[in-house]
LOMARTOR-372691 format. One record per residue (C-alpha): x, y, z; residue in three letters. Coordinates in Angstrom, 1 decimal, always signed. Example, Ala and Ser with C-alpha at 12.3 -4.5 7.8 and 13.67 -1.06 7.14 Angstrom:
2
<atom x="+12.3" y="-4.5" z="+7.8" r="Ala"/>
<atom x="+13.7" y="-1.1" z="+7.1" r="Ser"/>
//
This chain:
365
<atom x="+2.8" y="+3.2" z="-30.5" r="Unk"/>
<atom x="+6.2" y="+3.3" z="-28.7" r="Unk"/>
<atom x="+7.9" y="-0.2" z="-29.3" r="Unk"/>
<atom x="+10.0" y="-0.8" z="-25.9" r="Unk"/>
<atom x="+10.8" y="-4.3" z="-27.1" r="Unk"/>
<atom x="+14.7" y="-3.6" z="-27.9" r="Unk"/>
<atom x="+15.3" y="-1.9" z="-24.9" r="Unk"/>
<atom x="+18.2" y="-2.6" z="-22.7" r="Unk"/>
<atom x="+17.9" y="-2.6" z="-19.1" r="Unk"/>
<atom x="+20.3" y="-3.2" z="-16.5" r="Unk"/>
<atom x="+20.2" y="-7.2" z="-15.3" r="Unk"/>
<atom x="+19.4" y="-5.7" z="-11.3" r="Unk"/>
<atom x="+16.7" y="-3.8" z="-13.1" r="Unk"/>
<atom x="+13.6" y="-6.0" z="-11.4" r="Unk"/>
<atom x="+9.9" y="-6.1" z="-13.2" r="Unk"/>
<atom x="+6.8" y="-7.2" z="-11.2" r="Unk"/>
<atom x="+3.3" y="-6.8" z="-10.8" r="Unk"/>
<atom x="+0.8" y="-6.6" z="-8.0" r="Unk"/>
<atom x="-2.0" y="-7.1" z="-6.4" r="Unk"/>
<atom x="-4.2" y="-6.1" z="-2.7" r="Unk"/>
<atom x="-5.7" y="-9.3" z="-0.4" r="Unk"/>
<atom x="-9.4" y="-7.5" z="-0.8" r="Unk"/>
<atom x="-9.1" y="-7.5" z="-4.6" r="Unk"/>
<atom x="-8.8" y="-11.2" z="-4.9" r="Unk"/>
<atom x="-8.7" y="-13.3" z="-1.3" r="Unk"/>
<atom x="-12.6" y="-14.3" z="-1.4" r="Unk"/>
<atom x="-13.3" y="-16.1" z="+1.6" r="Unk"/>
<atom x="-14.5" y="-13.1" z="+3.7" r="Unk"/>
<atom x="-16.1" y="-15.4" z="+5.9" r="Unk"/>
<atom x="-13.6" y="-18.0" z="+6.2" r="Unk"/>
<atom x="-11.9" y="-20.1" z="+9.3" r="Unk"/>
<atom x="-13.5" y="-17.1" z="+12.1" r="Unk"/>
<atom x="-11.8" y="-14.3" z="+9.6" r="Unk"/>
<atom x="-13.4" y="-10.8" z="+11.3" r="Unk"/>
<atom x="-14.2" y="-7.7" z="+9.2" r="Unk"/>
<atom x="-12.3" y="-5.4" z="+8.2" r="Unk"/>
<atom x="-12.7" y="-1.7" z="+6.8" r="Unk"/>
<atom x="-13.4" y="-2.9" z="+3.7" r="Unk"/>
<atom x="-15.8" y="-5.3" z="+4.3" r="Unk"/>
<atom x="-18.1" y="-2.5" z="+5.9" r="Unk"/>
<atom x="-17.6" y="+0.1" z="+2.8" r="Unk"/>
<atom x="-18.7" y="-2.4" z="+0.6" r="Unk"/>
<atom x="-21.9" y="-3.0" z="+2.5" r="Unk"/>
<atom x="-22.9" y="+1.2" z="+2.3" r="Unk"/>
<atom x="-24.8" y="+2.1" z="-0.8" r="Unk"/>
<atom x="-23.0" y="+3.8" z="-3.7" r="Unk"/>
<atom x="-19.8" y="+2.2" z="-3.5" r="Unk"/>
<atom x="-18.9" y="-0.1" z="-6.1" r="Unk"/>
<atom x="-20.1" y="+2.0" z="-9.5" r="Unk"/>
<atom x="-21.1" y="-1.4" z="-11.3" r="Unk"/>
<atom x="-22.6" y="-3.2" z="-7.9" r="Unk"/>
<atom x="-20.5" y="-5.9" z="-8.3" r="Unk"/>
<atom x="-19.9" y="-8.3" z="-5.8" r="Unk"/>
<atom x="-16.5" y="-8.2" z="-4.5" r="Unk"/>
<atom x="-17.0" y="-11.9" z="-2.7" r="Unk"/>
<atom x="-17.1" y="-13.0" z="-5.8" r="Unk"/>
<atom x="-13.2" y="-12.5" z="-6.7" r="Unk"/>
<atom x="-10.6" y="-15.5" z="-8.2" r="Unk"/>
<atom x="-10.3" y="-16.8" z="-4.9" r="Unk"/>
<atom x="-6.9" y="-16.4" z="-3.6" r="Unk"/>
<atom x="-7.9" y="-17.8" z="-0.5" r="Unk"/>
<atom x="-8.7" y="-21.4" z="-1.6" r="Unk"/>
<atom x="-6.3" y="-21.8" z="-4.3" r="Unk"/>
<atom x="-3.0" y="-19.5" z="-2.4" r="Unk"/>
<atom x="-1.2" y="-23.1" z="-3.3" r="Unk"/>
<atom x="-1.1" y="-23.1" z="-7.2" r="Unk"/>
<atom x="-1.3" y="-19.3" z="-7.3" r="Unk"/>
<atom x="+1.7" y="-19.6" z="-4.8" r="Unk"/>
<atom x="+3.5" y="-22.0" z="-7.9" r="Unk"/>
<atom x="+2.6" y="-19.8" z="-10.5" r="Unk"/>
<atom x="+5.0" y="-17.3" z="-9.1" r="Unk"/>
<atom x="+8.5" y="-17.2" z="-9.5" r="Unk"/>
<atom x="+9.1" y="-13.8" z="-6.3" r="Unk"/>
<atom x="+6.7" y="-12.9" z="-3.9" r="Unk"/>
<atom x="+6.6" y="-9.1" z="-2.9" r="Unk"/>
<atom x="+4.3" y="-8.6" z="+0.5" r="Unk"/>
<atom x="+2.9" y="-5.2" z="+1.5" r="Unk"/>
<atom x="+1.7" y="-5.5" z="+5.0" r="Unk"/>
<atom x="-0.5" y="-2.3" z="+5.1" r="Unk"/>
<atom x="-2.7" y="-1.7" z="+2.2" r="Unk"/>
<atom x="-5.6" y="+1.2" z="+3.5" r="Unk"/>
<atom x="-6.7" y="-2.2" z="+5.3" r="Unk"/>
<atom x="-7.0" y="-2.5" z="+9.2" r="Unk"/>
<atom x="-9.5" y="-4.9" z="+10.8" r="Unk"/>
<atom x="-12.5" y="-3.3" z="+12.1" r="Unk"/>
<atom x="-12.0" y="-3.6" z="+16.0" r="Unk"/>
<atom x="-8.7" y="-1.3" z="+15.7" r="Unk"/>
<atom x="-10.2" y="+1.1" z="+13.3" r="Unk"/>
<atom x="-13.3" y="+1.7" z="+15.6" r="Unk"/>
<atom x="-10.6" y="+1.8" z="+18.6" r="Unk"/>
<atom x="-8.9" y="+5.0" z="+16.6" r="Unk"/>
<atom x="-6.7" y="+3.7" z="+14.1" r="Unk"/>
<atom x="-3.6" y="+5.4" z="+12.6" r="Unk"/>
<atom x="-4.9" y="+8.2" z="+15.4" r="Unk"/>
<atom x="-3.8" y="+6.3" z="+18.3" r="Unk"/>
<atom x="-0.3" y="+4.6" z="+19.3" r="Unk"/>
<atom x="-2.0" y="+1.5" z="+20.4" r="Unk"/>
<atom x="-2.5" y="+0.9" z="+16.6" r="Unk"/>
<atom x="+1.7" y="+0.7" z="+16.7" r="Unk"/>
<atom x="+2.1" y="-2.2" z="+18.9" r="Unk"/>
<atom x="-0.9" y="-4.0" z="+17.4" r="Unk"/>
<atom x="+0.9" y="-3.6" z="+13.8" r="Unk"/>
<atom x="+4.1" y="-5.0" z="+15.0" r="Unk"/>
<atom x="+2.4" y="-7.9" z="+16.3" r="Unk"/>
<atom x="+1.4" y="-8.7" z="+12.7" r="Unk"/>
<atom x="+4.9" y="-7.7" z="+11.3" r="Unk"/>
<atom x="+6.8" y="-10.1" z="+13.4" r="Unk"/>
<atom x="+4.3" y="-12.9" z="+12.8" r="Unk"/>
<atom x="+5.2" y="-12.1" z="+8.9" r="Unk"/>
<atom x="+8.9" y="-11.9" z="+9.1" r="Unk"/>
<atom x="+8.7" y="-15.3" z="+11.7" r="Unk"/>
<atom x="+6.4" y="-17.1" z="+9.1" r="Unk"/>
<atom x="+7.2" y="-16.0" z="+5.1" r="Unk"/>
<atom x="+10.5" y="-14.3" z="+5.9" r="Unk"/>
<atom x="+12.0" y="-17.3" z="+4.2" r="Unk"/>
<atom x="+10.1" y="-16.7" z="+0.8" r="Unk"/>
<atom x="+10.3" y="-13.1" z="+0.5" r="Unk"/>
<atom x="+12.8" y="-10.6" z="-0.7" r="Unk"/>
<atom x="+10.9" y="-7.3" z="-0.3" r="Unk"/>
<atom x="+8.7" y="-6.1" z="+2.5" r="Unk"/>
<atom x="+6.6" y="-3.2" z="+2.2" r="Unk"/>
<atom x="+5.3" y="-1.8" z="+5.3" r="Unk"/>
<atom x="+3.0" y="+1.1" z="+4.1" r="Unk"/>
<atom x="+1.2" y="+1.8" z="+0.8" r="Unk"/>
<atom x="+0.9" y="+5.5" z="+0.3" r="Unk"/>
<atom x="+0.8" y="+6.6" z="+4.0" r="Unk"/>
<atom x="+0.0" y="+10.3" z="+2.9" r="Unk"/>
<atom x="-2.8" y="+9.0" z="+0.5" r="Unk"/>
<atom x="-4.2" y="+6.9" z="+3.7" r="Unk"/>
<atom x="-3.7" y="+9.9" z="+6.1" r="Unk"/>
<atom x="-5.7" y="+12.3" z="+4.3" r="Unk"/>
<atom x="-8.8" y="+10.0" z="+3.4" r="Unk"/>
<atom x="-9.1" y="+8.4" z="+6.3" r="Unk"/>
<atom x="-10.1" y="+12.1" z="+8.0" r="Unk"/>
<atom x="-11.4" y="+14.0" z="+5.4" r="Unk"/>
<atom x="-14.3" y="+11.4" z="+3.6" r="Unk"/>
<atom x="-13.1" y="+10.5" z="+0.1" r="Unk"/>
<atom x="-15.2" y="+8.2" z="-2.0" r="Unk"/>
<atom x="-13.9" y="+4.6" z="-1.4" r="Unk"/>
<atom x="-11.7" y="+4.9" z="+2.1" r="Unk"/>
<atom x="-13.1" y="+5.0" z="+5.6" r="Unk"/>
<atom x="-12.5" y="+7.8" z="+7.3" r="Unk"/>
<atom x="-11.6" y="+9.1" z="+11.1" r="Unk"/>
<atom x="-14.5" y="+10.7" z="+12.0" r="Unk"/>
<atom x="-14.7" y="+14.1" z="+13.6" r="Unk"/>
<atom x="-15.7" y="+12.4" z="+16.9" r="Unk"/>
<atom x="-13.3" y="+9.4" z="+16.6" r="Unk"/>
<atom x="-11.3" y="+12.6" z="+17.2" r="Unk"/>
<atom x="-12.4" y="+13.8" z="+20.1" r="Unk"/>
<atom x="-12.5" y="+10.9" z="+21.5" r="Unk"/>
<atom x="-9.2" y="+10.3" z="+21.8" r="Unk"/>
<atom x="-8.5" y="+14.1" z="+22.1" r="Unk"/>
<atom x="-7.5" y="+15.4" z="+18.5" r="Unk"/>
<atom x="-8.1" y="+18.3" z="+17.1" r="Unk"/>
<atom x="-9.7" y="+17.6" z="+13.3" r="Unk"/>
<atom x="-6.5" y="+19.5" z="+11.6" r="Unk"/>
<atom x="-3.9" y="+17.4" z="+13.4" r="Unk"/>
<atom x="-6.0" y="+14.3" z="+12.4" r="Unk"/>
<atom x="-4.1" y="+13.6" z="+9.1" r="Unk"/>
<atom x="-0.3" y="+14.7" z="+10.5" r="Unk"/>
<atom x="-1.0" y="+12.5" z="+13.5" r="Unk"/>
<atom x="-2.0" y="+9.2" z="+11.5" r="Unk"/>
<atom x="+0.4" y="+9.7" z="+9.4" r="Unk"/>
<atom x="+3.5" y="+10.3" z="+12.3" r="Unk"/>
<atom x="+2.4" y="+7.2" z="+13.9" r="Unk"/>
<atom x="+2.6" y="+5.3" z="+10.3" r="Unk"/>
<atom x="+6.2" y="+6.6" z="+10.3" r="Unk"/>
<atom x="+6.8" y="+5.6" z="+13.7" r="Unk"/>
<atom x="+5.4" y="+1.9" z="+13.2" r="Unk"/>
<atom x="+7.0" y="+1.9" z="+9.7" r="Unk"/>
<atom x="+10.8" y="+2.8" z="+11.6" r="Unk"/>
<atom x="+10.4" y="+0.0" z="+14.6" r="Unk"/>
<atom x="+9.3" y="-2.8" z="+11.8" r="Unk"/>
<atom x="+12.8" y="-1.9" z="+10.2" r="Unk"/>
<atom x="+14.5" y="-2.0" z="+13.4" r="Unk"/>
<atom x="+12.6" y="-5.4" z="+14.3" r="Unk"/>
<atom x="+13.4" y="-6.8" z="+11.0" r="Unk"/>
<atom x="+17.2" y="-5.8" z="+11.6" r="Unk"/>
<atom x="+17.7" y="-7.0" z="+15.0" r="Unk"/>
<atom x="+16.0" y="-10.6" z="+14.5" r="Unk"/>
<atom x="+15.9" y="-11.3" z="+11.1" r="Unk"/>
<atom x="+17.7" y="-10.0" z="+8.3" r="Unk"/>
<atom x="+20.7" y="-11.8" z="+9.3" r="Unk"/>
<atom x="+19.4" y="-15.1" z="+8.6" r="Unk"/>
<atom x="+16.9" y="-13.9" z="+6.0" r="Unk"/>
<atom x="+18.7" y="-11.0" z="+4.2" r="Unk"/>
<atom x="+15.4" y="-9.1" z="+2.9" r="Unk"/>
<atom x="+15.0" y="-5.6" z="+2.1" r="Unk"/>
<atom x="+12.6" y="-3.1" z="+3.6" r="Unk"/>
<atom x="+10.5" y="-0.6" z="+1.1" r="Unk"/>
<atom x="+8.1" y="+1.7" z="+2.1" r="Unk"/>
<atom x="+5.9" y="+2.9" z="-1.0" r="Unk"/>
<atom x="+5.0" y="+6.8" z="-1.8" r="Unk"/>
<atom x="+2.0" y="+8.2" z="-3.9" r="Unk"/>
<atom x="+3.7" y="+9.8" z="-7.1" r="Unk"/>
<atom x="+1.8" y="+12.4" z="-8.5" r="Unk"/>
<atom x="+5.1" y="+14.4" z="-8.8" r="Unk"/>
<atom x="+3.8" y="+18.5" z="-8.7" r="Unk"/>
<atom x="+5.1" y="+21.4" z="-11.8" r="Unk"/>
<atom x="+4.8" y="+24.8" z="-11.3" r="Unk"/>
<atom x="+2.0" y="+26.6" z="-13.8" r="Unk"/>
<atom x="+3.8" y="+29.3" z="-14.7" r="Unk"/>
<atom x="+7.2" y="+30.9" z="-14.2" r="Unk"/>
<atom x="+6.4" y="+33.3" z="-11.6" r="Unk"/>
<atom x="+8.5" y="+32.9" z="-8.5" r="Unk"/>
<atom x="+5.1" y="+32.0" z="-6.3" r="Unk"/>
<atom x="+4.3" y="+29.5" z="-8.3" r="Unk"/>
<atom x="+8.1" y="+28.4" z="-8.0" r="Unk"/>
<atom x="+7.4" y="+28.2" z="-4.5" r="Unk"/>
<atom x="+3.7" y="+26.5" z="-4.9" r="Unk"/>
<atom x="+5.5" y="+24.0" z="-6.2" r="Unk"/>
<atom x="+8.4" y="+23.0" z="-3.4" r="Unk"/>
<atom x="+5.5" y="+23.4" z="-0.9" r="Unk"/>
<atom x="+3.3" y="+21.1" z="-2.4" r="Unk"/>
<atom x="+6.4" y="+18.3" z="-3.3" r="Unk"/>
<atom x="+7.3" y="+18.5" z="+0.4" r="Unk"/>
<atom x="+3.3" y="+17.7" z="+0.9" r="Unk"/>
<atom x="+3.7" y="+14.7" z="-1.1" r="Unk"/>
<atom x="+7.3" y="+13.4" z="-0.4" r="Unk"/>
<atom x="+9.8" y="+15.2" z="+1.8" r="Unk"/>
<atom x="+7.0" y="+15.0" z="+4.3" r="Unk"/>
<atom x="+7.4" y="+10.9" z="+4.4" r="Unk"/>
<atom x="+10.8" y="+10.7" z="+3.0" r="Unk"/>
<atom x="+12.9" y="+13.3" z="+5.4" r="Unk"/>
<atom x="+12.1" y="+11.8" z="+8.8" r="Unk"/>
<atom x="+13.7" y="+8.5" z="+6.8" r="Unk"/>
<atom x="+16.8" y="+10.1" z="+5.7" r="Unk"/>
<atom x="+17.1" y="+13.4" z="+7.7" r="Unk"/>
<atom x="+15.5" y="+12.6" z="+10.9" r="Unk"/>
<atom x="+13.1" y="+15.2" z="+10.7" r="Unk"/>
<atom x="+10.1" y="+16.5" z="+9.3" r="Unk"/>
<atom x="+11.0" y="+19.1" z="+6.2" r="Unk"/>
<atom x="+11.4" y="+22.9" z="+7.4" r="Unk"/>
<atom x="+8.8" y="+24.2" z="+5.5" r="Unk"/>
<atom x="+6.0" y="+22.0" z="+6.9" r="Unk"/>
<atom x="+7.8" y="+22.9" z="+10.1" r="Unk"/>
<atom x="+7.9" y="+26.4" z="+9.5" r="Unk"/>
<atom x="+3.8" y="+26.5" z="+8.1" r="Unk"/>
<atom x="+2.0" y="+24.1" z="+10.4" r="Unk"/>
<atom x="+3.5" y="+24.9" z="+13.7" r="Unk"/>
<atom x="+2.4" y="+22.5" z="+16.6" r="Unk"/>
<atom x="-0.7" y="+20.6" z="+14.1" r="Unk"/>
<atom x="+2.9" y="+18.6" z="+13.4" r="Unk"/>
<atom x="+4.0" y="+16.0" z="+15.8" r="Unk"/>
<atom x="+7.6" y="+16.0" z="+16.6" r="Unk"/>
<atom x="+9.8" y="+12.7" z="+16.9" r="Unk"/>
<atom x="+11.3" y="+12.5" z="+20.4" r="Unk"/>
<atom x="+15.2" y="+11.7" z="+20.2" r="Unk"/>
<atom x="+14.5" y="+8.1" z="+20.0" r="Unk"/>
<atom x="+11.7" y="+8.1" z="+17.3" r="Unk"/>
<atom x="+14.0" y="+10.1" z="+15.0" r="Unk"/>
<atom x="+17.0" y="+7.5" z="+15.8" r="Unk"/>
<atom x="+15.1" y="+4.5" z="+15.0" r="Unk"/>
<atom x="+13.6" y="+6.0" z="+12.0" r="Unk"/>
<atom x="+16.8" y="+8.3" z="+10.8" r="Unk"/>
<atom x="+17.9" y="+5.6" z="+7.9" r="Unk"/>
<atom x="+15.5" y="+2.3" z="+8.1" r="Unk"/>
<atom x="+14.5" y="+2.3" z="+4.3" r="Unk"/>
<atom x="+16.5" y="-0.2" z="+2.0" r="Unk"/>
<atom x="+14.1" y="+0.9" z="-0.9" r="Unk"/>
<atom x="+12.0" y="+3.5" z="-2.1" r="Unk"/>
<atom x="+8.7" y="+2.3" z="-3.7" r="Unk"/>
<atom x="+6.9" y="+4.9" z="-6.7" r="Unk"/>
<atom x="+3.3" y="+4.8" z="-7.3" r="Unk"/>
<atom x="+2.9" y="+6.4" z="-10.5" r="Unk"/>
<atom x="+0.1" y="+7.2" z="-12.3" r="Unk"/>
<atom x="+0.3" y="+11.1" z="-13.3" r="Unk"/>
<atom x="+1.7" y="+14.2" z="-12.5" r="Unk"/>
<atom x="-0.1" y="+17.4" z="-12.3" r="Unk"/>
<atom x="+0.3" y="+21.2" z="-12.3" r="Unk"/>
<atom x="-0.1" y="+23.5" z="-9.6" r="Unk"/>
<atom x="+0.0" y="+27.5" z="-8.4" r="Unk"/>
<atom x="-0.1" y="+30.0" z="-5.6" r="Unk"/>
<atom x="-3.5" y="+30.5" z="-4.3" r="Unk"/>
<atom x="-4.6" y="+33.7" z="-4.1" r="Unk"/>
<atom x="-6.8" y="+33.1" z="-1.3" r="Unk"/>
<atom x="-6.3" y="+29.8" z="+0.4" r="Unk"/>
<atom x="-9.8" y="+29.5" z="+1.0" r="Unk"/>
<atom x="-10.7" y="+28.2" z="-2.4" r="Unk"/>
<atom x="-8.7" y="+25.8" z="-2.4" r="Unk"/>
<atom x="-10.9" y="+22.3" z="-2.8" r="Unk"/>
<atom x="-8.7" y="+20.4" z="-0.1" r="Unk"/>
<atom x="-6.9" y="+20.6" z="+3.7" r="Unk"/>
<atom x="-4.0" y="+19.2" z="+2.3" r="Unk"/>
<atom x="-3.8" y="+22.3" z="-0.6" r="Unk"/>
<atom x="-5.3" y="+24.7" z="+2.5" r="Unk"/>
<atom x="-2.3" y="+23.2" z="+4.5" r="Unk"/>
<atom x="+0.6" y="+23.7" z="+2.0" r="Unk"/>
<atom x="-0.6" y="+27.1" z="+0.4" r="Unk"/>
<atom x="-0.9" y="+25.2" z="-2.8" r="Unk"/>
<atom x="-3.7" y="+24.8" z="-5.2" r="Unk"/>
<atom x="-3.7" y="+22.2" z="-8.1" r="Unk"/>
<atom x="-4.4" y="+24.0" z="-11.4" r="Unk"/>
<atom x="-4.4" y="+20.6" z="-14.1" r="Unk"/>
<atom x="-3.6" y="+17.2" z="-14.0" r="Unk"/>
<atom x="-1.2" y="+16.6" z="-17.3" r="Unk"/>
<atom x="-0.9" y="+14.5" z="-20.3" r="Unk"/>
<atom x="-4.2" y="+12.9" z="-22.3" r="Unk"/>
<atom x="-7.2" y="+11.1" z="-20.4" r="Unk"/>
<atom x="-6.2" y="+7.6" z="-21.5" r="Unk"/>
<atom x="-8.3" y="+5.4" z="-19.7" r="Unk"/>
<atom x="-12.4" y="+6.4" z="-20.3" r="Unk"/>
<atom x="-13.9" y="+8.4" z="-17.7" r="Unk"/>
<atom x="-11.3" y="+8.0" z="-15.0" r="Unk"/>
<atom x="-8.9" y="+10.0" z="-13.3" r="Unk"/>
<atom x="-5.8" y="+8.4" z="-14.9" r="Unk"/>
<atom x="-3.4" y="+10.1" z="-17.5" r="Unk"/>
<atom x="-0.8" y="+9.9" z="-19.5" r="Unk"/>
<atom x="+2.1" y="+11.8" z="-18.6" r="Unk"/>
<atom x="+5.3" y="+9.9" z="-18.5" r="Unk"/>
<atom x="+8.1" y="+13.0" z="-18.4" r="Unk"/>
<atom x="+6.3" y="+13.2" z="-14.7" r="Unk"/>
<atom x="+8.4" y="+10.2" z="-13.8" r="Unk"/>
<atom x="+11.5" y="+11.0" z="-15.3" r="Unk"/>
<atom x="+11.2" y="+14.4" z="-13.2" r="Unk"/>
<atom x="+10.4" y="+12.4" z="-9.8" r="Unk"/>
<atom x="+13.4" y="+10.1" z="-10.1" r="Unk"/>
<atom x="+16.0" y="+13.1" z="-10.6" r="Unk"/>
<atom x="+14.1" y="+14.4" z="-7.4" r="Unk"/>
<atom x="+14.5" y="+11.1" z="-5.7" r="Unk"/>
<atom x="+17.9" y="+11.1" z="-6.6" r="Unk"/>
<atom x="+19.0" y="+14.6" z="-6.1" r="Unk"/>
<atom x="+17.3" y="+14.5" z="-2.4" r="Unk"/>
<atom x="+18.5" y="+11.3" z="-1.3" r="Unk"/>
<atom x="+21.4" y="+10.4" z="-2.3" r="Unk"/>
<atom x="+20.5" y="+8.4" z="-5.4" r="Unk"/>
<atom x="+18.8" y="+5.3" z="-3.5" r="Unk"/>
<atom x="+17.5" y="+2.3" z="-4.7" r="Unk"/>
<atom x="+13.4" y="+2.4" z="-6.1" r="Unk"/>
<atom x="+10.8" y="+0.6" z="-7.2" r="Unk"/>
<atom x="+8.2" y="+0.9" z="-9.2" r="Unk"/>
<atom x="+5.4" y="-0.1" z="-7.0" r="Unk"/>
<atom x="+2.4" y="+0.5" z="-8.9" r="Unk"/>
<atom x="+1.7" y="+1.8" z="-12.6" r="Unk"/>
<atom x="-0.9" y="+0.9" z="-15.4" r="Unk"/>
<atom x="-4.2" y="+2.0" z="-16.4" r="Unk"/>
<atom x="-7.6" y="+0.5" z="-16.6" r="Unk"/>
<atom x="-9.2" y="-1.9" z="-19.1" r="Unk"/>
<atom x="-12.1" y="-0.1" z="-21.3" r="Unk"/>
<atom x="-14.6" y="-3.6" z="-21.7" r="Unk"/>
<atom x="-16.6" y="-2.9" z="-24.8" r="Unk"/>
<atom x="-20.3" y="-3.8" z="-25.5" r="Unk"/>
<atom x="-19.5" y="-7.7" z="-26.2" r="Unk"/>
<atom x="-17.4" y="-8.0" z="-22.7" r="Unk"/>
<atom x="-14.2" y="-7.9" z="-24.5" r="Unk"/>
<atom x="-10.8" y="-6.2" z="-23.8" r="Unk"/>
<atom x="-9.1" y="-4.1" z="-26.2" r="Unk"/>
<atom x="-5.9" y="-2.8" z="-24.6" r="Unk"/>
<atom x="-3.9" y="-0.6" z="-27.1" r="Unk"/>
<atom x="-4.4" y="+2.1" z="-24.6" r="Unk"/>
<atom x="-2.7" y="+0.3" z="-22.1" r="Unk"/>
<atom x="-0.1" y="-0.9" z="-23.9" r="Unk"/>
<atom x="+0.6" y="+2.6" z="-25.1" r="Unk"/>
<atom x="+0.5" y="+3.9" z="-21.1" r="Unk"/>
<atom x="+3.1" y="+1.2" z="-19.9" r="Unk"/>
<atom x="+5.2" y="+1.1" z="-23.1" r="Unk"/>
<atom x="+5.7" y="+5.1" z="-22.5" r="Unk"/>
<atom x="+6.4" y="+4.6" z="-18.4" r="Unk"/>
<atom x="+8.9" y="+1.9" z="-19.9" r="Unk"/>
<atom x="+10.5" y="+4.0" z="-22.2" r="Unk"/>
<atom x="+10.9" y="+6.7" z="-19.5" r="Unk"/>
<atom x="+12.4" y="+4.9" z="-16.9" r="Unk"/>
<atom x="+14.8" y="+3.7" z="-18.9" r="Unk"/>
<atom x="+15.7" y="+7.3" z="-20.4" r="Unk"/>
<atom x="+15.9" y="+8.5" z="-16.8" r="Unk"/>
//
């Protein structure tokens, strides 16, 4: 097993962990608290594999105050695939009314915890949220078709849209934080991308370009309008007019409000030039011309989609750093899940393998 314990890191270097509200709040009922999306998945058949009930959580929500003490930083990501049920039904991401509600809830943050906390995440993997919530993925809601034409949007612009308007609400929380707040509170704003950094299969010069198509799907597309002001050319270039454009004034507010980048890593995978795009299992692989070939490294955690394939880390930070101007990241999210053996016990050398090799790598890149 890789032994990380002599390590040296750099004393800026910050470690962390995390959590989400639905995971371990409780008190879904609570003081007039309405639904949210997640309270309705729960309640469809088939979606929690072990029918658990996820009321029954450790209760954040009654006992915020010692769990509150037991914490030496708070970190605060104020949209996590969640959205309270009256906006989603409304449209959600796919309308701009959905903008001016989220800043509502911003500035109520920044006004009431901007005094306890450092970092503020605004969006958890915004392409991750863009894709499931129109194409139905096990676990998210989803914008249905008709949700679509209700508000006048054609099914392939679905994603792009939600996703611009993320962006959009993502640039004026930065700007609102800027003008009102950071003088007297001196936080930093993050904005967290999905990880699952993309190698070419083979050597061939399609699959060359299979690859930058399919990183400007996962990153440029988020991380250009931030530090270029603009959407990437060759999303530009493929998708035509199913891409919103940033008028003058989205692209100024937006050009440059990002204090840090925030990684969610968990694997990296490989991918090719499709010979026909048609058989390729996703829009988002139609879309980019791209088609994912294998996931890498060794299934490490039981029958789940997780991996272990720390070099893919390494290899996203040199992009990160290469792109934009070396700036400053965090690792948002990375681990594995527990195996729970027949007696209801927890044997981790799995997972202590997992983060002990994500250790070793960050610290050789």
């Amino acid at each position: 097993m890789t032994n990380v314990d002599n390590l040296k890191f750099p004393k800026d270097f910050i470690w962390g962990v995390g959590t989400a509200a639905y995971q371990v709040e409780g008190g879904s009922t609570e003081d007039g608290r309405g639904e949210s999306v997640w309270d309705v998945i729960r309640k469809e058949g088939n979606r929690i594999a072990d029918e658990s009930d996820p009321d029954l959580s450790c209760e954040s929500y009654k006992f915020w105050r010692d769990d509150i003490n037991l914490l030496k930083e708070l970190g605060v990501t104020l949209f996590h695939s969640d959205m309270p049920m009256y906006l989603f039904e409304s449209g959600g991401w796919l309308s701009r009314d959905t903008i001016e509600a989220y800043l509502k809830l911003v500035d109520i943050c920044f006004k009431t915890y901007g005094h306890l906390v450092k970092y503020w995440i605004t969006f958890n993997e915004i392409t991750n949220y863009g894709w499931m919530n129109v194409y139905p993925q096990k676990g998210f809601p989803n914008h249905s078709p008709t949700r679509g034409d209700r508000l006048g949007v054609e099914p392939r612009k679905m994603p792009y849209l939600a996703m611009h308007h993320m962006l959009i609400a993502h640039g004026r929380a930065y700007r609102l934080y800027e003008q009102n707040y950071k003088t007297s509170q001196n936080g930093e704003i993050c904005l967290i991308i999905t990880g699952r950094y993309c190698f070419r299969a083979s050597d061939s010069d399609e699959d060359g370009q299979a690859q930058t198509r399919a990183n400007a799907w996962k990153f440029q597309h988020i991380l250009d309008p931030i530090y270029k002001g603009d959407y990437p050319d060759i999303m530009k270039n493929i998708l035509g007019d199913a891409l919103p454009s940033f008028t003058e004034e989205e692209s100024t507010i937006l050009k440059g409000a990002l204090d840090v980048i925030g990684i969610n890593y968990y694997l990296s995978t490989k991918v090719k030039n499709p010979e026909n795009v048609e058989l390729c299992e996703t829009a988002e692989e139609i879309d980019g011309r791209f088609k994912y070939a294998e996931d890498l490294g060794e299934k490490i955690s039981g029958d789940t989609w997780l991996r272990l394939h720390s070099p893919g880390l390494v290899y996203l930070l040199a992009m990160l750093k290469n792109d934009y101007d070396s700036p400053k990241i965090l690792i948002t999210e990375n681990g594995c899940a527990d195996i729970v053996g027949a007696l209801q016990t927890i044997h981790d050398p799995h997972r202590i393998r997992y983060v002990s090799e994500h250790i070793l790598a960050l610290h050789q890149g």
